[in-house]
Every structure is written in C-alpha cells, then in structure tokens.
PAZAVO-367400 format. One record per residue (C-alpha): x, y, z; residue in three letters. Coordinates in steps of 0.25 Angstrom, whole numbers, padded with zeros to 4 digits, always signed. Layout:
XYZALA/...
! end
This chain:
-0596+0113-0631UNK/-0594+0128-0631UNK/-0600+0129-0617UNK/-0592+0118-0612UNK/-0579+0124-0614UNK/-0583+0137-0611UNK/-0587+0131-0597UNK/-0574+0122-0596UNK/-0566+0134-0599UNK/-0572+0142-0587UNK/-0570+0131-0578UNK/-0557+0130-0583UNK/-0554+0144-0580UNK/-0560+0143-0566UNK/-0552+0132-0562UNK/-0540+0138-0568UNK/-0541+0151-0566UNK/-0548+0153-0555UNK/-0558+0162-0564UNK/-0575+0160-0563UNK/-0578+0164-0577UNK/-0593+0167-0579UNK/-0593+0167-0594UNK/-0583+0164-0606UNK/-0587+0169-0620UNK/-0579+0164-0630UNK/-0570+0174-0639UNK/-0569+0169-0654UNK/-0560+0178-0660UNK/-0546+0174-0663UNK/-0539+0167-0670UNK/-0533+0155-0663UNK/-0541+0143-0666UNK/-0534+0134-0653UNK/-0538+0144-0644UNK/-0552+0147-0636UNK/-0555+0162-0630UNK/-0565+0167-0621UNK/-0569+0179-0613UNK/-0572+0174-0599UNK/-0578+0182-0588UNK/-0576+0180-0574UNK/-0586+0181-0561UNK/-0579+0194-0559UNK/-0582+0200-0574UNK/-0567+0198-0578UNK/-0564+0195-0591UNK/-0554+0183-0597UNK/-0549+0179-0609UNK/-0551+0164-0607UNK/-0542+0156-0616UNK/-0541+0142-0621UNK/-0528+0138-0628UNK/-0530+0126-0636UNK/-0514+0131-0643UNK/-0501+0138-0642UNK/-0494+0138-0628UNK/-0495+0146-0615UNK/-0485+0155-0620UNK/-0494+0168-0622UNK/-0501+0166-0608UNK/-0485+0167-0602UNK/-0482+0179-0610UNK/-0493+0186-0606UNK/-0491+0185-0592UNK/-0478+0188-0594UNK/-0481+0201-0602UNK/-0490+0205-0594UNK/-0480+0202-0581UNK/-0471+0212-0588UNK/-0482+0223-0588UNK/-0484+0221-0604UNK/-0497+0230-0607UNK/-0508+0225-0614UNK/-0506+0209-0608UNK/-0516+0201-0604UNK/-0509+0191-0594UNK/-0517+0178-0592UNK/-0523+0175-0579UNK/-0516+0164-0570UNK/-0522+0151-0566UNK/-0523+0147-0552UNK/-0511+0141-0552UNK/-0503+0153-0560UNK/-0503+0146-0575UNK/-0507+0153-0586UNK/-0516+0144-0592UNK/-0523+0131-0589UNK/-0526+0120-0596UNK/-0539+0117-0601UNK/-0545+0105-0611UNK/-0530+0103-0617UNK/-0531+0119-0618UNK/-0522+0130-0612UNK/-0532+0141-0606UNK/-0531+0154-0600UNK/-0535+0166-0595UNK/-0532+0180-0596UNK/-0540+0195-0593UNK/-0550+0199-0604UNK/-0544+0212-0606UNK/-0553+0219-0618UNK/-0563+0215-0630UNK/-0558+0225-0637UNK/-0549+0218-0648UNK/-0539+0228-0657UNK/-0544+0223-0668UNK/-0559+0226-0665UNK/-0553+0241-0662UNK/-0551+0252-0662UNK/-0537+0252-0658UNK/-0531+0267-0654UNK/-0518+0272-0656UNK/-0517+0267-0644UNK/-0521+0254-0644UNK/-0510+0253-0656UNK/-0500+0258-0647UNK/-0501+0249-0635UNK/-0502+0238-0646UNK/-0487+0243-0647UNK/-0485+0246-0633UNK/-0489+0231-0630UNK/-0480+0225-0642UNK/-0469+0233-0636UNK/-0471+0230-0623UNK/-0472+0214-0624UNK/-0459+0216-0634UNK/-0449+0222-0623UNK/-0454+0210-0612UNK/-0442+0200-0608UNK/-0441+0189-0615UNK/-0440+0178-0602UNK/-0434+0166-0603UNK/-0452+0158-0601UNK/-0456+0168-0612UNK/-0444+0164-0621UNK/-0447+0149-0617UNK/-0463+0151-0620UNK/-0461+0159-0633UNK/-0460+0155-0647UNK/-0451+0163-0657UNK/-0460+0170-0665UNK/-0461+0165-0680UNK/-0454+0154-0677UNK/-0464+0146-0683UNK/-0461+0150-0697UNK/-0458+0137-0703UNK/-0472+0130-0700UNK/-0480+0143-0705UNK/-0471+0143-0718UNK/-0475+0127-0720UNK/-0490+0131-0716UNK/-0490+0141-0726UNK/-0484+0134-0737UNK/-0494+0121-0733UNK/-0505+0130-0734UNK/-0499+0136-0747UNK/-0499+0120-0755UNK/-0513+0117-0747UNK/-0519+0130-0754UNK/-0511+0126-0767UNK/-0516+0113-0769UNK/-0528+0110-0759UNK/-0534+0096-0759UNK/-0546+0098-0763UNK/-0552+0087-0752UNK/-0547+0094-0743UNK/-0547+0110-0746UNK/-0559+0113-0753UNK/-0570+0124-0753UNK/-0571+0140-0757UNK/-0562+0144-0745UNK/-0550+0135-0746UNK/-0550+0141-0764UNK/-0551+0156-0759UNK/-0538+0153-0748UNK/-0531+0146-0761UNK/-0533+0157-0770UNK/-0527+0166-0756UNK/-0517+0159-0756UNK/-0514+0159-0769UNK/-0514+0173-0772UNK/-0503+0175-0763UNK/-0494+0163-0762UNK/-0481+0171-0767UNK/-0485+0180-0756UNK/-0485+0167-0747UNK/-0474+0161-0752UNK/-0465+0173-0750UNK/-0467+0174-0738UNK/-0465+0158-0732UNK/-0452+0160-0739UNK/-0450+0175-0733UNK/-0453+0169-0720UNK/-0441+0157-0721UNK/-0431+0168-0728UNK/-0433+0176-0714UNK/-0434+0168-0704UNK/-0419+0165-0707UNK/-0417+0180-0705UNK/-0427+0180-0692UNK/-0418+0169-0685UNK/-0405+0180-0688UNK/-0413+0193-0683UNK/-0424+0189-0675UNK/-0423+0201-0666UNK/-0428+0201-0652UNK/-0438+0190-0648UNK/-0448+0197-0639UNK/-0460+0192-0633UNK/-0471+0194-0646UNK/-0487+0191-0645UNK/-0485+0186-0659UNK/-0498+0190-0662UNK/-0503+0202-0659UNK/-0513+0209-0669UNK/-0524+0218-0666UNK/-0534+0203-0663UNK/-0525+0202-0651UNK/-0522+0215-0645UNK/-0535+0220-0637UNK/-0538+0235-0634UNK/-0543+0242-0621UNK/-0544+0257-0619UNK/-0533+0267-0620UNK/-0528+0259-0629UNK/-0524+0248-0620UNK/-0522+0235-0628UNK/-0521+0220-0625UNK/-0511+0210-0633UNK/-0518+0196-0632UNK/-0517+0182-0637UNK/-0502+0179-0635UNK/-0503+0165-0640UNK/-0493+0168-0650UNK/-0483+0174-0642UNK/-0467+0173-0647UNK/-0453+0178-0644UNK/-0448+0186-0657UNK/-0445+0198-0662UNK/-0455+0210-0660UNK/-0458+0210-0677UNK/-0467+0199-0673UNK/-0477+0207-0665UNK/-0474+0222-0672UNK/-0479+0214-0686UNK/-0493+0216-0681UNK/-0490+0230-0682UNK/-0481+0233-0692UNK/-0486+0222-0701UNK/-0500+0221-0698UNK/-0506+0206-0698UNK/-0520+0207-0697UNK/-0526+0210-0712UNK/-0540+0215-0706UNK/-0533+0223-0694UNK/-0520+0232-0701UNK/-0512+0241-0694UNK/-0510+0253-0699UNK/-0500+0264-0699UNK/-0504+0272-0687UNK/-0505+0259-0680UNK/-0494+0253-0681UNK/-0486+0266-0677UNK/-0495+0267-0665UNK/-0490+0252-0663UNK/-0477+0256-0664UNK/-0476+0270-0656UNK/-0483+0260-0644UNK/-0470+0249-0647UNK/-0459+0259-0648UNK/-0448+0257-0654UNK/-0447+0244-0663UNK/-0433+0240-0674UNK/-0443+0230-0683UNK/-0438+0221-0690UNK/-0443+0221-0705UNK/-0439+0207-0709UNK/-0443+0201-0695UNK/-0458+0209-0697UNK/-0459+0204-0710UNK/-0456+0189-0706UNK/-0464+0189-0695UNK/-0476+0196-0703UNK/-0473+0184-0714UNK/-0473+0173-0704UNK/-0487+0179-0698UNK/-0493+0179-0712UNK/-0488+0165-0715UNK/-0495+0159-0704UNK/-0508+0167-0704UNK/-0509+0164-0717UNK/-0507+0149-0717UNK/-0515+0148-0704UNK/-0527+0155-0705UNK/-0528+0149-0720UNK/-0527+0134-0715UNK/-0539+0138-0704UNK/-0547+0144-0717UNK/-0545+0131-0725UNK/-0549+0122-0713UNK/-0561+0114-0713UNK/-0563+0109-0702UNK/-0564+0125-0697UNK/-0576+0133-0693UNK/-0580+0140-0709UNK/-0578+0153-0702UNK/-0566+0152-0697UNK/-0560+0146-0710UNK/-0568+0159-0717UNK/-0561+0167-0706UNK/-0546+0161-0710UNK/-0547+0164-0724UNK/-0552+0177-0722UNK/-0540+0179-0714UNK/-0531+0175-0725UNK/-0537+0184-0734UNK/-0531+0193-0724UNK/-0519+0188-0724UNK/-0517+0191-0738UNK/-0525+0203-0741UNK/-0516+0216-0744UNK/-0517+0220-0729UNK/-0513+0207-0723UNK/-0502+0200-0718UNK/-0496+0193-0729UNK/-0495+0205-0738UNK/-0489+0211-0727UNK/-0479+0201-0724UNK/-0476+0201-0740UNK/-0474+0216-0738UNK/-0466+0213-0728UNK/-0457+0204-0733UNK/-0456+0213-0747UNK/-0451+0225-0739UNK/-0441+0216-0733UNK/-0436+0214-0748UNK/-0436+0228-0751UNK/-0427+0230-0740UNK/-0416+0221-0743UNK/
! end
C-alpha cells in the first residue's frame, strides 16, 4: 500500500508539476496526523518537500508565496503548478511542492547567536508585511477558536473524572487520570482565565499581523551563517504579534526551553517590541488548553498506533512538568494578578 501511494504521489507530482521525481522518502516526524511529507528528488538532484494535506486550507501555501513575494528571509515559497496554482488536488487531498532547503532542524542544533537572531529577524520581518485585503480574507483570527478548546478541555476533564470503564481501560489512560488530577485547579484556572480575557482581548486586541502561529524550534530549520528557515504554516493567523513572541518569551516546548541569552538574542534580531503581558499570557493559556487536551485525547485513543498514544502522553507529561507550558501559562496569568 506504501508503494502505491508513494508511486501515485510522484505521478501526481509529474503531471502536476511538471517535476520527474526519482525517489520519495517519507519523513515521519511531526506532529500533524492529517498530513503526509516526504523528501522527493528530481532527475536534476533537486530536493522537494512533497506534501499531502488531508486538513486545514491553502491558506499557508498563499502566505508563503506572498512572504516570499515581499522579500521575507527565511521563506520557502511553494513551486507553482503548470497552470500557476499552488496546489493540486490528489485522492480527495490537497498536495504541494516547495524547495527542500536544509535537514538541519533547530531542534536537532545547535543553534548560534546567530541562528537566534534571524529567528527574530524573520518574526520581525513577517510581522511588518501588509496585511492585503486575499491575506485578511484567507486568515483566521488567531485564538479565535477559544470556546471549542475551553469545551474540549473540560470534555476531556469529566472523561478522565469518571471514565467508562468499557471504554477507557488500561495502565495508560489511570496514569493520564492521576495527571490530570494532580493539576485540575491548575486546569480549571486557566479555562476560566481564558473566558475572563478573552472579553479583554476583543477591547485591546492590538495590531493583527500576519502570524505563522506556530513557530517553535521543530519548525524553523538552520543553514550556515546562521541563516534559518520558518516552515509549516498550516496554522497561519492574523493577530497581534504576542501570538508568535510567546514562542520566545514564554517558551512552549517542555524538552526544548529557551533561555535567557536566547531569547535576548531573539529580540535584539526583532527590535523593538511594546508586548503585551495580558495578551502573552492569554495566548500562552489558549496554546496550553489545546495541547493539553489534544495530545491527551490521541494518548487515550485505541484505535492508535501504541507508540503514538505512548508518544502523546509523554508529551503531556510535558506539558505539566515545571518547565512546560502549563506551569508557565499559570505563571503567566499569576504575574498578571500581581500586577493589578
């Protein structure tokens, strides 16, 4: 079955494209479970990211053209079809091509000063770009989804409360129970956090920018001189720039912190920033709500691969350990009160 798609992709890719790729080698690392990547070579020893989208819109394709159109560094814009699209459709799938530009990920290292300061530079860069009226059509309002991950969390909440034993059974779901448990008034702080300021966010939502929405160090790659490459903008959003600057200034990956220097490397490559604190913290709340309920809802699966469930739990241990994101959203939200 593998080697069929594989061989249904490339033709795919010829046909659309115009490409003759002489292998694919499928890339498994990521975290989008709708989504297929491989990297393909060409006759000519060119390198592609070949992407089949099974989610999501083309939304990320046309502001990556676009950023790239506007001279943004570190953009890899995708490679037209023949007939100038950005994608084509294959097998109910959207797929797409773009330039393989390094196999060196940031999170594999070792990132240089600077590395971490075109990692600001590109922030920065993608920040200042006009907002047109496509882009403004194409792009959701970043945290805008709130209310379903608020009623996702407390779902999962009650689920872990009091599990059907039919149905949630096994050494796995009992250790993400007892998880859950220990910080549930962590949990429940911040749902009800996140619905207080979200009234504030609709008063004082500053600027909305063109935002990648997701850029930590497993989607920015690094080339020498510390050139870097901001990837995977399936998650892209119009909103103030807090929702990209909490990668830095709040840290989100538990295994992969950012630590003082960094960060003021970041900075000293974005310039001059008036953050936010209240709008930081919301948006670092939001991201924790929804990592935690979602990657705890894959870890209590069945019908998952065993590895990936034991992957998603180990990732909400993560989430909840000293360093990651929901002790530092509950900072967050803490130094807010200490404020008032």
């Amino acid at each position: 079955m593998t080697e069929d798609i594989t061989r249904q992709v490339a033709e795919r890719v010829h046909a659309g494209f115009g490409l003759r790729l002489t292998t694919l080698e499928r890339v498994t690392h990521g975290a989008d479970q709708r989504a297929r990547l491989w990297l393909a070579r060409s006759v000519d020893g060119s390198r592609y990211a070949v992407k089949l989208s099974g989610g999501g819109t083309p939304a990320g394709l046309v502001v990556t053209a676009y950023l790239a159109g506007q001279g943004v560094p570190g953009i890899a814009a995708p490679v037209p079809s023949r007939d100038g699209r950005l994608s084509v459709e294959h097998d109910g799938h959207r797929l797409s091509v773009v330039p393989w530009v390094s196999d060196q990920r940031a999170l594999d290292g070792p990132m240089t000063d600077a590395h971490w300061r075109a990692y600001g530079e590109v922030l920065a860069a993608v920040h200042a770009v006009p907002v047109t009226d496509e882009v403004r059509r194409l792009l959701p309002a970043g945290g805008a989804t709130y209310p379903s991950i608020v009623a996702g969390t407390r779902a999962v909440a009650e689920r872990l409360r009091d599990p059907d034993p039919d149905d949630f059974a096994g050494p796995l779901a009992a250790e993400l129970a007892g998880v859950w448990s220990a910080v549930a008034d962590r949990v429940v702080t911040l749902t009800l956090e996140v619905e207080r300021l979200a009234v504030g966010q609709r008063a004082r939502s500053g600027p909305g920018v063109v935002c990648h929405g997701d850029p930590h160090l497993g989607n920015l790659l690094l080339g020498p001189h510390g050139q870097v490459w901001l990837i995977d903008w399936d998650d892209a959003v119009l909103a103030p720039p807090e929702c990209d600057l909490m990668f830095v200034l709040g840290g989100v990956l538990a295994f992969a912190p950012i630590s003082a220097r960094q960060q003021k490397a970041v900075l000293a490559g974005y310039g001059p920033a008036d953050i936010d604190p209240a709008r930081l913290a919301w948006f670092l709340a939001v991201r924790a709500l929804d990592d935690l309920s979602d990657w705890t809802r894959q870890a209590l699966d069945p019908n998952a691969e065993t590895a990936d469930r034991h992957r998603a739990a180990g990732i909400v241990r993560g989430l909840v350990s000293p360093v990651g994101l929901v002790t530092l959203a509950d900072a967050a939200l803490r130094d807010l009160d200490r404020r008032r």
